[in-house]
C-alpha positions as CSV (number, residue, x, y, z in Angstrom):
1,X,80.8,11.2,-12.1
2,X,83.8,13.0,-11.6
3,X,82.6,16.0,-12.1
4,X,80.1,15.6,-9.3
5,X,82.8,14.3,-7.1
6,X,84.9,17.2,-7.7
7,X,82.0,19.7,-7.0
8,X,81.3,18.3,-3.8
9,X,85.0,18.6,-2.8
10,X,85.0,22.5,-3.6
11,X,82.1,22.6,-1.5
12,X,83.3,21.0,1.4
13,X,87.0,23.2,1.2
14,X,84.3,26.8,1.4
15,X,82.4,25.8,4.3
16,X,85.4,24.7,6.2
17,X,87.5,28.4,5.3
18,X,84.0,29.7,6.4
19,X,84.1,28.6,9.7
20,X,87.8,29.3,10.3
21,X,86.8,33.3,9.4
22,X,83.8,33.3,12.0
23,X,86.0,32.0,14.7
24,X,88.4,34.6,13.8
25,X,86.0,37.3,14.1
26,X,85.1,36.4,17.1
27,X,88.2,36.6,19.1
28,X,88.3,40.5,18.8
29,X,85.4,42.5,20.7
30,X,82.8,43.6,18.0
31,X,83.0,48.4,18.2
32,X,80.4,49.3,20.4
33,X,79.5,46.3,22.2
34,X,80.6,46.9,25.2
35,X,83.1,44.6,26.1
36,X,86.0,46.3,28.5
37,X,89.5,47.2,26.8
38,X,92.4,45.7,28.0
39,X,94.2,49.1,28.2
40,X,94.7,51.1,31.6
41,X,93.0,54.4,32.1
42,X,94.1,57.4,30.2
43,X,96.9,59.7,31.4
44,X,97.0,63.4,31.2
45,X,100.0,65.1,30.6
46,X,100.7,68.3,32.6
47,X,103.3,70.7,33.8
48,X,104.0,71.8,37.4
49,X,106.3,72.8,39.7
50,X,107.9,72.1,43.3
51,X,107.0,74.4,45.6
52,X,109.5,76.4,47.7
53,X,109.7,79.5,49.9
54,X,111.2,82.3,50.4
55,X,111.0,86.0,51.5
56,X,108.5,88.1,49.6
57,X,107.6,91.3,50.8
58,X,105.0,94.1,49.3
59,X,105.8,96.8,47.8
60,X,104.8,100.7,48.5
61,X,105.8,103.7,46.0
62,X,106.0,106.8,47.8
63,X,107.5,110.5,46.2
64,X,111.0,111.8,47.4
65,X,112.8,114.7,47.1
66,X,116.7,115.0,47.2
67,X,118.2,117.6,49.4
68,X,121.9,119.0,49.8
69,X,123.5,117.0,52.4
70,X,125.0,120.2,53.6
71,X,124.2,123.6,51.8
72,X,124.4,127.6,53.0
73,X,124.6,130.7,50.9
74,X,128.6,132.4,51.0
75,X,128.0,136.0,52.4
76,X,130.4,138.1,54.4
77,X,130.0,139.0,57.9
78,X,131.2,142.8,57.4
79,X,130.3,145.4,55.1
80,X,132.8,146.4,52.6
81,X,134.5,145.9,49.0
82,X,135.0,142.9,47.4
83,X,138.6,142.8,46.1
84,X,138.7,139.2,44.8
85,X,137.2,136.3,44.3
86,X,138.9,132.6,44.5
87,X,136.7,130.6,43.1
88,X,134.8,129.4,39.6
89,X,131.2,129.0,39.3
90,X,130.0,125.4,39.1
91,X,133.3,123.9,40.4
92,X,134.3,121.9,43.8
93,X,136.1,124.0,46.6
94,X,137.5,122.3,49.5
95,X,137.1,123.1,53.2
96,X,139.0,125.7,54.4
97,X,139.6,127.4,50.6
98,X,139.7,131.0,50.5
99,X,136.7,132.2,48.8
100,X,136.8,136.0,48.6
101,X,138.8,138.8,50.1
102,X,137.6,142.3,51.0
103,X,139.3,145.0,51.0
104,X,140.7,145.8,54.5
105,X,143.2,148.7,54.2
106,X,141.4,150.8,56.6
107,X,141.6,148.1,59.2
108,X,145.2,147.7,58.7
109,X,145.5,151.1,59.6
110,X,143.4,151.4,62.3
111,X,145.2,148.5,63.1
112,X,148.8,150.6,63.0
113,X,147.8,153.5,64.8
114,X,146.9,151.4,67.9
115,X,150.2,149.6,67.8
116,X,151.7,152.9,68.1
117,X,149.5,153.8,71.0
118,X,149.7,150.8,72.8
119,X,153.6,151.5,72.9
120,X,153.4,154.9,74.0
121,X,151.2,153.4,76.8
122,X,153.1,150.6,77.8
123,X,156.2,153.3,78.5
124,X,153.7,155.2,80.7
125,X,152.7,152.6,82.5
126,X,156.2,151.5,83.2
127,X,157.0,155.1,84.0
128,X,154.1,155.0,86.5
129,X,155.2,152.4,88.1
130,X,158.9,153.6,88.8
131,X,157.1,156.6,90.4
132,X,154.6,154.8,92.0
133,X,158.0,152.6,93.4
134,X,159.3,156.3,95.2
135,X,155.9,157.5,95.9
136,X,156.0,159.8,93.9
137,X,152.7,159.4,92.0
138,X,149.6,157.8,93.8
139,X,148.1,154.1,93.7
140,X,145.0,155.7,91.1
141,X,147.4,157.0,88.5
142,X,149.2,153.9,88.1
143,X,146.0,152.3,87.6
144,X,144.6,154.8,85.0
145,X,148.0,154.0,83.3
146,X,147.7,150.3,83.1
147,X,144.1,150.4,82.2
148,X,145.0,152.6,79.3
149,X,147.2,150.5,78.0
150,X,145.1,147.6,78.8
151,X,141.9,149.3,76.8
152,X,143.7,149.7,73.7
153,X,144.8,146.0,73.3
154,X,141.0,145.2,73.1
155,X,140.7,147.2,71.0
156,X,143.2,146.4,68.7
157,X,142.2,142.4,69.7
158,X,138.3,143.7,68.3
159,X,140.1,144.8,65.1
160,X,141.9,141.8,64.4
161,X,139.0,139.4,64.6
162,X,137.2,142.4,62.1
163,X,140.2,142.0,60.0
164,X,139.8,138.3,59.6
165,X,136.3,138.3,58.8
166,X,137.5,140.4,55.6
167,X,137.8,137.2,54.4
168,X,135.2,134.3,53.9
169,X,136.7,130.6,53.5
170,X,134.6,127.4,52.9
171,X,133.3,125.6,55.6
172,X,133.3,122.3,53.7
173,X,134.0,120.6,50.4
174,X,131.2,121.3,48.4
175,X,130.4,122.1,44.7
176,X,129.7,126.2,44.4
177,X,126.7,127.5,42.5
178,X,126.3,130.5,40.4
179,X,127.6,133.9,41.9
180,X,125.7,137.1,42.3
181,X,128.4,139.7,43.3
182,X,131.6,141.2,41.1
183,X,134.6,142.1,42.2
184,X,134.9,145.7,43.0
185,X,130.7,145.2,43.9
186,X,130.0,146.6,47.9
187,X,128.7,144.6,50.4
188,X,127.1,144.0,53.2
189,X,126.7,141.4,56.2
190,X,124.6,138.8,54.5
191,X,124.7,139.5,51.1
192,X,124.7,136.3,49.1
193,X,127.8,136.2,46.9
194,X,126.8,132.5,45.7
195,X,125.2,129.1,47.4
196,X,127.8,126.3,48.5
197,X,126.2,122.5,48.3
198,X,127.7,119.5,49.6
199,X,126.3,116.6,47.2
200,X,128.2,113.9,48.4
201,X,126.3,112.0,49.9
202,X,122.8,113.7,49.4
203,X,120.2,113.4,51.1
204,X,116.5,111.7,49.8
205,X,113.2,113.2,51.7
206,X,109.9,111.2,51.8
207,X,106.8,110.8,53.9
208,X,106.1,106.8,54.8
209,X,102.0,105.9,55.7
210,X,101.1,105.6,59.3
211,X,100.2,102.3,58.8
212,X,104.2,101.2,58.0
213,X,106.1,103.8,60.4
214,X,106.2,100.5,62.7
215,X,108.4,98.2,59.6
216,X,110.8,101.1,59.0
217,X,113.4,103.5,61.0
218,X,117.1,104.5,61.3
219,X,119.3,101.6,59.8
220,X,116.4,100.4,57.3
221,X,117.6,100.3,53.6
222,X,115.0,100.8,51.2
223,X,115.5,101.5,46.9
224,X,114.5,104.1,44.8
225,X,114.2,104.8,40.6
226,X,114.3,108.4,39.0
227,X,112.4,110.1,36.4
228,X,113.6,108.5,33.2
229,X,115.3,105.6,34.4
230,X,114.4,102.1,36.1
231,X,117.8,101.1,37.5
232,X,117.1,100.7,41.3
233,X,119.6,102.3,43.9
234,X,120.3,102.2,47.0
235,X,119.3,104.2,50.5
236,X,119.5,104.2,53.9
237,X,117.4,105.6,56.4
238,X,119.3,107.9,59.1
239,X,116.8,110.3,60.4
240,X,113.1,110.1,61.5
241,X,111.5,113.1,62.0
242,X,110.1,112.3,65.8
243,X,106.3,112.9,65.0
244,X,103.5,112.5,62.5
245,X,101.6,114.8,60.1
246,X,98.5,114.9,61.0
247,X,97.1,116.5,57.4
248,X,98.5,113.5,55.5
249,X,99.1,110.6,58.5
250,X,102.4,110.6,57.3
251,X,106.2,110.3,59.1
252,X,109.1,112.3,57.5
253,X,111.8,110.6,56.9
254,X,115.6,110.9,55.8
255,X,118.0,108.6,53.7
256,X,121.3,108.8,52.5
257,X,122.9,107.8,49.1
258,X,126.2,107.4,47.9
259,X,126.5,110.5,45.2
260,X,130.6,109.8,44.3
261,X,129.2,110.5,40.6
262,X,127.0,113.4,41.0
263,X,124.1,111.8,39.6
264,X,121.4,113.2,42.3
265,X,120.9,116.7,42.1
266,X,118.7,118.6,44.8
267,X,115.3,119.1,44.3
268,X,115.0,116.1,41.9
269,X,112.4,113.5,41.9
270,X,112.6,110.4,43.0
271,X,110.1,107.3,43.4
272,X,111.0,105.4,46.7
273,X,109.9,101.7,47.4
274,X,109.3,100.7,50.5
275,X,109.8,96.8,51.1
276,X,106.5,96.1,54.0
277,X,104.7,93.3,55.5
278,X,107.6,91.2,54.7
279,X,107.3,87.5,54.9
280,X,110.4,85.4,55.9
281,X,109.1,82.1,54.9
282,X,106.2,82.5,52.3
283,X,105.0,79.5,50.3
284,X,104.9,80.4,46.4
285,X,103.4,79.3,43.3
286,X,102.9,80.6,40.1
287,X,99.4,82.7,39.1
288,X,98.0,80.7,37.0
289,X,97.7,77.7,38.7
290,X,95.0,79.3,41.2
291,X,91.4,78.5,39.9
292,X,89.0,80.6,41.5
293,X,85.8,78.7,42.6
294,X,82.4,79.7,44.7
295,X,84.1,78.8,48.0
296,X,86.7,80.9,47.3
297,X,90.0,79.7,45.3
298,X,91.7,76.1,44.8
299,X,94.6,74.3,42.9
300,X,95.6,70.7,42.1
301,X,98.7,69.1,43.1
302,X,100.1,65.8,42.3
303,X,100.7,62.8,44.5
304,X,101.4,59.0,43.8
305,X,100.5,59.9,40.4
306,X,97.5,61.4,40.4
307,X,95.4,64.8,40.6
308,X,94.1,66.0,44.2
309,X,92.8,69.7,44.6
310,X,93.4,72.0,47.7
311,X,91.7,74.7,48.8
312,X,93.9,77.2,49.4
313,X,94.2,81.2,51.3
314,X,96.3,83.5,49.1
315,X,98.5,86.4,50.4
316,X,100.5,88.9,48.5
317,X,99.9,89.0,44.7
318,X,102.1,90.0,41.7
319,X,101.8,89.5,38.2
320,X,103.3,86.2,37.8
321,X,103.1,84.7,41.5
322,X,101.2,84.1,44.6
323,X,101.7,83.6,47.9
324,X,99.7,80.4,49.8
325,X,98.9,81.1,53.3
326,X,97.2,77.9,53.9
327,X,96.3,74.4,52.5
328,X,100.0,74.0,50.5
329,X,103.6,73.1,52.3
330,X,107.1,73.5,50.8
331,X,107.8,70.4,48.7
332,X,104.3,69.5,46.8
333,X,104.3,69.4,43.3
334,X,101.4,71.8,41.7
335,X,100.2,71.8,38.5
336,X,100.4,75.0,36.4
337,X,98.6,73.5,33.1
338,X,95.6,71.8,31.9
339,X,93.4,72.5,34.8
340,X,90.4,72.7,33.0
341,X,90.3,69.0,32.1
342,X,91.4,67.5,35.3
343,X,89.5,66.1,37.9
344,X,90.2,65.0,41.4
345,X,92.0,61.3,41.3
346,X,93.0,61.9,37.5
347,X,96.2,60.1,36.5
348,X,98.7,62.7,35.4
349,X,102.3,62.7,34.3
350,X,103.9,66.3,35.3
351,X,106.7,67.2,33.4
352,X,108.9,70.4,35.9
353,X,109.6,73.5,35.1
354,X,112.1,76.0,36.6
355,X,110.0,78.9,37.2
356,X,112.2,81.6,39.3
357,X,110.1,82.9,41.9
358,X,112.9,86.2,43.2
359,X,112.4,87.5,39.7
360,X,109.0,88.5,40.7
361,X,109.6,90.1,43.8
């Protein structure tokens, strides 16, 4: 009897933990039927940036050339010998530096002999006119006498300035290039003794398209590089040449550079670049948050928390940013990452990045 008793008790104690387990299962949503979670919708997490503007301008390469800002060749004006030479090859002279002397002994005595003659003609011409003060000579010999005297001071006048031209001084400071002529070597007018070059400043040649003569003129600075270096310098444009090729629809033009350390030399190469179609204000954002789509190109920003794309017009291009001409203002927040997976009124959380648009331009 007891036994009985006690098997009906364990009975009762398994159907009552059975129901407590099927009301616990049934408080939680069984996978797969259904039933709504009580979490929110998911969030995607994305990077972006704020857009700003600034002035962004394209870039044209054209070739220059560097020219002497001031350069002749050294060559004397009258024939004769050269009897020295003031000056070393390669080195800087100054204006108004004796280069060379010729010799000039003949002149000095042609010069002498006319002193002589000029005195002997001044006491005749005084003589005449102490005569010509009795009337004892007529009015035409006291002229004959005074223009005697008068004719060979010209003409010791013309051997002066022949005198002086024995020598040959520098017009300007400038660095002198290799000599051709010796001392002791004859010469005549224009014979090159050795070229004189002024190469501070210098001066950079190039030829700017038609299409940009409007952008640039005298007072414009632009940059250039040289052949085996990328460190940019600094020009500025002084000279237009006042017409336009019309083989290669080009306009000359002339800049100058600072040359204090010699490091332009004429006839060197030079790439110049030309800052055009510059843009005061331009709206910017980084390349890779432009998708390209059939109606032309789009990107997402984010407001209130969610995704909303813009079609957009794009402008100058570089490798790392582009400029929005319309459908973006200064201030929006666009996203650079995860574009593939977002969709217009996705939630997003954008985390900023400092992307530095003037390193790019």
């Amino acid at each position: 009897m007891n036994v009985y008793i006690m098997y009906r008790y364990l009975i009762w104690i398994f159907l009552c933990l059975s129901v407590v387990m099927l009301v616990s299962c049934g408080d939680a949503p069984a996978e797969g039927s259904g039933q709504p979670s009580r979490q929110g919708p998911p969030v995607t997490n994305v990077r972006g940036v704020v857009v700003d503007t600034l002035e962004v301008a394209n870039e044209v390469i054209v070739p220059g050339t560097f020219e002497a800002y001031e350069q002749l060749n050294i060559t004397p004006e009258v024939a004769g010998m050269i009897r020295s030479i003031n000056f070393s090859e390669g080195t800087v002279v100054n204006r108004g530096q004796l280069l060379i002397s010729m010799d000039g002994r003949e002149i000095s005595g042609e010069i002498a002999k006319l002193e002589l003659e000029i005195k002997l003609a001044e006491d005749e011409r005084q003589r005449a006119e102490r005569l010509f003060a009795i009337q004892a000579i007529s009015e035409e010999e006291l002229l004959r006498a005074k223009n005697r005297e008068a004719t060979l001071i010209a003409e010791k006048d013309l051997l002066e300035v022949r005198k002086s031209k024995l020598n040959v001084y520098a017009p300007f400071t400038g660095q002198v290039g290799l000599r051709h002529i010796s001392e002791g070597n004859f010469v005549s007018p224009g014979t090159r003794i050795a070229t004189l070059h002024q190469l501070n400043p210098i001066k950079l040649d190039f030829e700017v398209p038609e299409t940009y003569i409007d952008q640039l003129g005298v007072g414009s600075h632009v940059t250039f590089t040289t052949v085996g270096g990328n460190t940019l310098h600094n020009a500025t444009i002084y000279a237009v040449e006042p017409g336009i090729n019309p083989q290669t629809r080009t306009m000359r033009m002339r800049a100058r550079v600072d040359n204090r350390e010699v490091r332009f030399l004429p006839g060197r190469f030079a790439q110049v670049r030309l800052r055009v179609d510059v843009s005061p204000g331009a709206v910017m954002v980084p390349s890779e948050a432009v998708i390209p789509v059939i109606e032309g190109q789009m990107l997402f920003v984010s407001r209130n928390g969610k995704a909303k794309g813009l079609s957009i017009r794009t402008g100058i291009r570089t490798e790392k940013a582009v400029q929005i001409l319309e459908g973006l203002h200064a201030g929006d927040t666009v996203i650079t990452t995860g574009l593939m997976s977002l969709a217009e009124g996705a939630n997003v959380n954008v985390e900023l990045i400092d992307f530095s648009f003037e390193n790019n331009f």
